[in-house]
C-alpha positions in Angstrom: 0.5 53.5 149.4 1.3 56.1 152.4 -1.6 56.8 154.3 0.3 58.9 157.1 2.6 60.7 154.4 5.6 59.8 155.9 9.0 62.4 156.7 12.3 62.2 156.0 13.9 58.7 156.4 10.6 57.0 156.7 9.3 58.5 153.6 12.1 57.2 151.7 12.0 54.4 152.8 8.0 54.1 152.0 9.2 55.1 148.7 11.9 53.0 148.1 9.1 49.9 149.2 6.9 51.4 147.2 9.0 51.3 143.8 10.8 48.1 144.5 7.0 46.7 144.6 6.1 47.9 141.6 9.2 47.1 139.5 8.6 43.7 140.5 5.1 43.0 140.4 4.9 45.4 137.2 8.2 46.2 135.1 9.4 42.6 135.0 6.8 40.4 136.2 6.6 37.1 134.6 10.2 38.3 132.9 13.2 37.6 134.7 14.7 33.8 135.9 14.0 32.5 139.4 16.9 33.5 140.9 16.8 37.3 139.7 13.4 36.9 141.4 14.8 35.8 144.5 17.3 38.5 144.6 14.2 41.5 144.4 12.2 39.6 147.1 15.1 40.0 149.6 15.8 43.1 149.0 12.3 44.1 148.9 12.1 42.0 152.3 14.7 44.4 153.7 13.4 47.2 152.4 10.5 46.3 153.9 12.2 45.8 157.4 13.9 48.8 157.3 10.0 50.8 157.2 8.9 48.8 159.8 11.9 49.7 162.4 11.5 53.3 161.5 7.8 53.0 162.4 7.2 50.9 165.2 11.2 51.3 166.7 11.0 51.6 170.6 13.8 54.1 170.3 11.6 56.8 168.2 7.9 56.5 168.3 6.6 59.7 166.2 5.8 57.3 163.2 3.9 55.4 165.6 2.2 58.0 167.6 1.5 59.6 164.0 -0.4 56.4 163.1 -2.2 56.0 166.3 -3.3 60.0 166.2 -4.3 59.5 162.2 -6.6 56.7 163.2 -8.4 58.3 166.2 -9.0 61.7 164.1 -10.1 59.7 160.6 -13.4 60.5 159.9 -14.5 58.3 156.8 -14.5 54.5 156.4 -12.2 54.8 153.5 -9.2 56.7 155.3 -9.6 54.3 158.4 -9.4 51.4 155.8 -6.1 52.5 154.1 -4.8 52.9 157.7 -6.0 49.8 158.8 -4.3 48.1 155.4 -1.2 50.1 156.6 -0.9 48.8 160.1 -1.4 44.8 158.4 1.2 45.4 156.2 3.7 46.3 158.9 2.8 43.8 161.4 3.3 41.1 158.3 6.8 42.7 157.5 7.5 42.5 161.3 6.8 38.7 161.2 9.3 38.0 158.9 12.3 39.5 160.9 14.5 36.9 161.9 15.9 38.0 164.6 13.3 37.7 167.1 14.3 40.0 170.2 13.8 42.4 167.6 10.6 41.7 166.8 9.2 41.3 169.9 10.1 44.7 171.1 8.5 46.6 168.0 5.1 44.8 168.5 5.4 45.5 172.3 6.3 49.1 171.6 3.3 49.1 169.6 0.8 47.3 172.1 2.3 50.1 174.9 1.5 53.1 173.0 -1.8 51.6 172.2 -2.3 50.8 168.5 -4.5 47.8 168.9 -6.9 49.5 171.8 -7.5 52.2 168.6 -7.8 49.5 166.1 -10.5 48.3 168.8 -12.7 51.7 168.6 -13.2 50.8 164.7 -14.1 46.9 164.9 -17.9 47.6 165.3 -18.2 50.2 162.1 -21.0 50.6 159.6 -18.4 50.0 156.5 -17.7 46.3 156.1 -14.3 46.8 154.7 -13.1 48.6 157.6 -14.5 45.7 159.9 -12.7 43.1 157.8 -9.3 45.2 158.4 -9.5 46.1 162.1 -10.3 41.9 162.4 -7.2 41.4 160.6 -5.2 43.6 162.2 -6.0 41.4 165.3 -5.0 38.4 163.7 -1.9 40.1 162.6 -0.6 40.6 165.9 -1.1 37.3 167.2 0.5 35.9 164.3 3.2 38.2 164.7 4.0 37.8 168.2 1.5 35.4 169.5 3.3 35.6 173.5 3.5 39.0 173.8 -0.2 39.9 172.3 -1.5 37.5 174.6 0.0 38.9 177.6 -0.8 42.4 176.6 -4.7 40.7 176.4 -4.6 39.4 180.1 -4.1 42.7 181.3 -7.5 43.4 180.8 -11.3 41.6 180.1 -12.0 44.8 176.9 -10.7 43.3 174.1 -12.2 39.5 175.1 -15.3 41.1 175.8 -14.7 43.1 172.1 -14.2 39.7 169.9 -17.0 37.4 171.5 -19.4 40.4 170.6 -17.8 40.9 167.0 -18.0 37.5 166.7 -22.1 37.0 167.7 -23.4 39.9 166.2 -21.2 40.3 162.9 -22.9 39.5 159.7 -20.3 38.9 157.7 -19.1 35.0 157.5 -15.5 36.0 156.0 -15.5 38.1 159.4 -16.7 36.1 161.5 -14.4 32.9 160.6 -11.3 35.8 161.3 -12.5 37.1 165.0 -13.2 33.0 166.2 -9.7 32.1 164.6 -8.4 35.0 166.8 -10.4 33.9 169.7 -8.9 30.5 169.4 -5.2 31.9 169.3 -6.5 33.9 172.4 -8.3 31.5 174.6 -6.2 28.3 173.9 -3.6 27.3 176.1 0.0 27.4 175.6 -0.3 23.3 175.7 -3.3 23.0 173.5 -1.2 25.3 170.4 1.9 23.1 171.2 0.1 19.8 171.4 -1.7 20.6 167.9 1.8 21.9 166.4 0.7 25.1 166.0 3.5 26.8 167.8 5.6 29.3 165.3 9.1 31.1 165.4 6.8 33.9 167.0 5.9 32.4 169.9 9.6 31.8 171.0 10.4 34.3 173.2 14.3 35.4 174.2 14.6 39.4 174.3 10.8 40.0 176.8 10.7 37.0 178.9 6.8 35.4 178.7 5.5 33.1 181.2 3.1 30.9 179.2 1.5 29.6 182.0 0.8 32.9 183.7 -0.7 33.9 181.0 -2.9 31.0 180.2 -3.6 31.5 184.2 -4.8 35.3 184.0 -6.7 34.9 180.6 -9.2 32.6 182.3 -9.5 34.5 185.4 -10.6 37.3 183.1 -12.7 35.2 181.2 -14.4 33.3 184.6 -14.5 36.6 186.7 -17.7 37.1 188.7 -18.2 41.1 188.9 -20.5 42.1 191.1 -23.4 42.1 189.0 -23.1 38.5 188.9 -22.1 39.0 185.0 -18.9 36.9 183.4 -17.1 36.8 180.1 -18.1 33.7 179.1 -21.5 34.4 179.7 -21.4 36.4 176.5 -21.4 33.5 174.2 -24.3 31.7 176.2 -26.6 33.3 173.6 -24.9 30.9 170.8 -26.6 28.5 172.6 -30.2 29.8 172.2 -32.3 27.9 169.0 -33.3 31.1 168.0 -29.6 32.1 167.2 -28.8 32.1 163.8 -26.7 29.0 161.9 -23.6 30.6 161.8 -23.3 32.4 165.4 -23.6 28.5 166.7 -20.9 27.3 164.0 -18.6 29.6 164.7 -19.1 30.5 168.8 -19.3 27.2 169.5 -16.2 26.0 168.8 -14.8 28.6 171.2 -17.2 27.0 174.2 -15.6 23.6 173.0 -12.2 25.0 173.4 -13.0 26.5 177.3 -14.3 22.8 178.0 -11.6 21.0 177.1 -8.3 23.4 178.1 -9.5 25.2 181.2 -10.0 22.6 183.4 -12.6 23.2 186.7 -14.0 26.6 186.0 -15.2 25.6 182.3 -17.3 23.0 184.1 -18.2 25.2 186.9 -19.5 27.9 184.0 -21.6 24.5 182.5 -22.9 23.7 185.0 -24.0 26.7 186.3 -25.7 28.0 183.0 -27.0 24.4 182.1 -25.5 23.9 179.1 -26.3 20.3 178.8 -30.1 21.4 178.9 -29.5 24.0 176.5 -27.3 21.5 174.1 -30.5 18.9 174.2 -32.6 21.8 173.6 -30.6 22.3 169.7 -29.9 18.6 169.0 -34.3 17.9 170.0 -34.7 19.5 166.5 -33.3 16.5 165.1 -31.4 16.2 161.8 -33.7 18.3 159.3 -31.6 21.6 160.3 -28.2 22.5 157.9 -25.2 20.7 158.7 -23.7 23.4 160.4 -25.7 23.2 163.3 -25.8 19.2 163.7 -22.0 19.4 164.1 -21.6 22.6 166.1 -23.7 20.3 168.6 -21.9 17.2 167.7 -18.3 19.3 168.7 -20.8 20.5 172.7 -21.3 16.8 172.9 -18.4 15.9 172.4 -16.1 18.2 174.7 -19.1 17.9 177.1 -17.8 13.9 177.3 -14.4 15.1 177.2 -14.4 17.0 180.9 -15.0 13.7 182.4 -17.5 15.5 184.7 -20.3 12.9 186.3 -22.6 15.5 186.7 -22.1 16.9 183.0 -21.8 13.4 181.6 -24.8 11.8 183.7 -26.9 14.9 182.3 -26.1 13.6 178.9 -27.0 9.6 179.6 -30.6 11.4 181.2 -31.7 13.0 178.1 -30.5 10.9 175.2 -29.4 14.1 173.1 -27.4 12.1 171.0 -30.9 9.7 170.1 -31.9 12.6 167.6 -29.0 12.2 165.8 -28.7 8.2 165.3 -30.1 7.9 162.5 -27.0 9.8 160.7 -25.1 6.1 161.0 -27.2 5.5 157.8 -25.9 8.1 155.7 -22.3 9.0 154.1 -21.4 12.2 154.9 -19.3 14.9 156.9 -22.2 14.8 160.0 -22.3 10.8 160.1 -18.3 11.1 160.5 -18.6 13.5 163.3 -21.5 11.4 165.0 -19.2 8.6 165.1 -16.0 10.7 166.4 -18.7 11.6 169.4 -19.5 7.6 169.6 -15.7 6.8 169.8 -15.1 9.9 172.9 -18.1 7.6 174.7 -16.3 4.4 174.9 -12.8 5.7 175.3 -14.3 8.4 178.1 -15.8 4.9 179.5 -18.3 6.8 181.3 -21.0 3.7 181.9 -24.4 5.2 182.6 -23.6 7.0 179.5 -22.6 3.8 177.5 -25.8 1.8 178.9 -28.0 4.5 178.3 -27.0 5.2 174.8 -26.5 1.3 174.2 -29.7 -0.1 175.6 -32.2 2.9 173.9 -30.6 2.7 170.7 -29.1 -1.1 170.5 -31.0 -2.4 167.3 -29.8 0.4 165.1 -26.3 0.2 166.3 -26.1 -3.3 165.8 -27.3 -2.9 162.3 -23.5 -0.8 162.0 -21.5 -3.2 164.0 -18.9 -2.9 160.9 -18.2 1.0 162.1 -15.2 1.3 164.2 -16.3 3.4 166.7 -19.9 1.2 166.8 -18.0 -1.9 167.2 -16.1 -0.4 170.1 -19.2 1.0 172.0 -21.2 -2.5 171.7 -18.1 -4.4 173.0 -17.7 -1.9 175.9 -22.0 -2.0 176.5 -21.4 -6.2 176.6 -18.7 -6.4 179.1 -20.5 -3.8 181.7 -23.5 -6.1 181.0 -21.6 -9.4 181.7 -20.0 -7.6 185.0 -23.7 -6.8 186.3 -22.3 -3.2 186.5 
């Protein structure tokens, strides 16, 4: 499909794609030995190639500027759809080129002429399927080029701002998972994707020189920016945190708090403290375990990065109000909460924070002697007796 209606060269080559496709998935699918099959993905794979250097090629941008222009005029949710389906494809043709100076200079060509700010006017519209592809298209890019899409991000606090909305106030779960797997790839640092292997081909750069670190650096000063209303970034997903938000905003936005804990060092803690989100985190787990799963580990995950700043005052809030006292009597029971519960038991004793250890110890010691047997129980008794036979 051609949804610009492509010229010359670039609509033979949309052709050419375009019958290669269907030979394969048509004419002789299911009919033809593995290697034959192998031999009409690469060409199709070049083929493919070949489309996307004719569109997004820094040396000739009419293809591009056509695209951009064809999404700002569309007027109906399907014709933004097949353009939004248009853009994916080419960014997932672009991943596969090998040659990665290449690569990086199409999907900076088209971050400069400003394909993903229009992608951006469409994320919020009233047909689902268009919101599903602008979401993608997102994803797509950092995928593609996860270095260069990040640095064309720092440059400025819209698109940020853009996802943590999308990602509060969409209704759509399939949606939702996409714009807080992009705000992960966004808001992580460089160290965080490398430590959890999650660091492809893509993110190597050689032909535009990245500095990860810069990056990482201007992302959270946009993100921890004080304007002078006194309003930041981060402040957006503070309403995640409210007991009147639904399920899924707090299984999916919280996550994203977890990850600003635990990667961005001293402002994340100044942003917690500041908004009290220790009071707000009691405030969920007081409802106790009769609420869906989802929200017993989206609080279970706060707790546990909470524990992982190694803040006093963030950690001493947490040994004051016995949160984690709702939740105890998950130790009894077999399932994916339990597990968690005890991850959050095991981040206690290996933290070592000891008001927190005595306080969860000496309230709750009965029941967690009953489940001595438990790793991370064992663990967090042994620690409890020593401070107790130091007089500490």
């Amino acid at each position: 499909n051609d949804p610009l209606e492509l010229e010359g060269a670039a609509a033979e080559a949309a052709k050419y794609l375009y019958m290669l496709s269907y030979f394969r998935d048509t004419v002789v699918s299911g009919s033809i030995d593995d290697v034959s099959a192998e031999t009409v993905d690469q060409i199709i794979s070049d083929a493919a190639t070949t489309l996307v250097g004719i569109v997004l090629s820094p040396s000739h941008t009419t293809n591009l500027e056509k695209l951009i222009n064809s999404l700002r005029c569309a007027s109906n949710g399907r014709r933004i759809s097949e353009l939004l389906a248009f853009t994916e494809a080419l960014l997932a043709n672009a991943k596969s080129i090998s040659n990665i100076q290449t690569r990086e200079s199409y999907i900076f060509t088209a971050l400069k002429h400003g394909l993903l700010k229009e992608v951006f006017t469409v994320v919020s519209h009233a047909d689902v399927k268009v919101r599903q592809r602008a979401a993608e298209v997102l994803s797509s890019f950092l995928h593609c080029t996860i270095s260069i899409t990040r640095e064309y991000i720092s440059c400025g606090g819209s698109i940020i701002t853009s996802c943590i909305d999308r990602l509060l106030s969409e209704t759509d779960t399939a949606i939702k998972e996409c714009w807080q797997s992009s705000l992960r790839l966004i808001l992580e640092t460089s160290a965080q994707r490398e430590q959890k292997l999650m660091v492809a081909t893509a993110d190597t750069t050689s032909g535009k020189e990245t500095n990860k670190m810069d990056v990482d650096a201007d992302i959270q000063e946009l993100l921890y920016k004080q304007h002078e209303d006194g309003s930041q970034i981060i402040n957006n997903l503070l309403p995640a945190l409210q007991q009147t938000a639904t399920t899924e905003t707090i299984y999916y936005a919280v996550p994203i708090i977890c990850i600003c804990l635990e990667a961005h060092g001293s402002p994340a803690v100044t942003f917690a403290k500041a908004n009290d989100l220790t009071g707000k985190l009691y405030s969920l787990m007081s409802q106790g375990i009769m609420v869906s799963m989802q929200r017993i580990l989206a609080c279970l995950w706060l707790y546990r990065s909470i524990i992982f700043t190694t803040d006093p005052a963030l950690c001493g809030s947490l040994a004051d109000g016995d949160a984690l006292g709702f939740y105890m009597p998950l130790l009894s029971r077999n399932n994916i909460a339990a597990s968690c519960l005890l991850s959050v038991l095991e981040a206690v004793w290996t933290a070592n924070y000891r008001p927190l250890i005595m306080s969860i110890v000496s309230k709750h010691h009965n029941l967690l002697s009953s489940h001595r047997e438990l790793h991370a129980v064992k663990y967090l008794l042994l620690r409890y007796e020593r401070n107790v036979h130091e007089g500490r």
